[in-house]
C-alpha positions, 0 to 999 in steps of 0.5 A, spaced: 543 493 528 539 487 528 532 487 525 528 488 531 532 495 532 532 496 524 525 495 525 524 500 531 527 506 528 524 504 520 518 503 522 518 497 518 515 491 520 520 485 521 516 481 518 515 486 512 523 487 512 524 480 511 518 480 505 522 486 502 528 482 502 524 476 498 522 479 493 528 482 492 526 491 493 532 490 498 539 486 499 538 481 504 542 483 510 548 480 511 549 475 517 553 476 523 556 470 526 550 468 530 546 468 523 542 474 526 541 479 520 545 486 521 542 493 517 547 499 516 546 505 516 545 505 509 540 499 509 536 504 514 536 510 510 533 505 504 527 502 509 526 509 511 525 511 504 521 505 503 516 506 508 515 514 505 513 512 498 508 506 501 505 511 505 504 516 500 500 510 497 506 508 491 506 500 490 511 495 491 512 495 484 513 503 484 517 503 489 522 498 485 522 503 480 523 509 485 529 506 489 533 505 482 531 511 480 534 515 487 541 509 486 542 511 479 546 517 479 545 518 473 538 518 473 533 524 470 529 529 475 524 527 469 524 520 469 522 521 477 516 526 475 513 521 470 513 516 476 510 520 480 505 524 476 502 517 474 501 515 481 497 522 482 492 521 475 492 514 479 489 516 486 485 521 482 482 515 480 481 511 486 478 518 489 474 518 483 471 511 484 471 511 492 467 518 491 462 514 486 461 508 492 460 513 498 454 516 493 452 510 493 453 507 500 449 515 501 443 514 497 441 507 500 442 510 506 438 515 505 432 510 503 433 505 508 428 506 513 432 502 518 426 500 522 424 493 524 421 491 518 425 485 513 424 491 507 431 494 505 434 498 499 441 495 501 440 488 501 436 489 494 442 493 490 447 487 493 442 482 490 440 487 484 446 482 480 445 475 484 442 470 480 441 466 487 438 468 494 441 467 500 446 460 501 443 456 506 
């Protein structure tokens, strides 16, 4: 199937197969006579696996990682838990961070009278750090 067809089914973006292809997370395709890129049925299966992982936040990187892992036969169930136990305790972190700027983001709301006066709490914890004002 071509690209655009591999997209469809996958998911995956044309544009992104092709990045993955550049960067070398999936074999470039190979070409049919009219130079148009051709996807098997294994080609899918690792697109679909692909956009899985990204969707459960996995990094490229990771996701390198995960496809050898899910290639190598003789690989270990713990060497693929230990990835995935690393992305939890790294969305765990992220979660905690996102909840300490929505605590933030709350607590000048909640002090912002947003009314038509200039004074507001946001604009003065935004510049608490700035040493300059506005650019003109």
């Amino acid at each position: 199937m071509n690209i655009g067809a591999a997209a469809e089914v996958t998911g995956v973006p044309a544009k992104t197969i092709r990045y993955y292809e550049s960067i070398g997370l999936i074999p470039p395709a190979t070409r049919a006579e009219n130079g148009y890129r051709h996807y098997t049925g294994i080609d899918i299966d690792t697109l679909k696996f692909i956009q899985r992982a990204r969707r459960l936040g996995f990094s490229v990187k990771d996701v390198g990682g995960l496809l050898a892992l899910w290639q190598d036969q003789d690989r270990t169930s713990a060497s693929v838990k230990a990835l995935a136990l690393k992305h939890i305790s790294d969305v765990e972190q992220r979660i905690h961070e996102l909840d300490s700027i929505r605590r933030t983001l709350i607590d000048l709301t909640d002090r912002c009278h947003g009314n038509d006066r200039p004074h507001c709490p946001i604009l003065e914890e935004f510049a608490q750090g700035s040493d300059k004002g506005p650019k003109d």
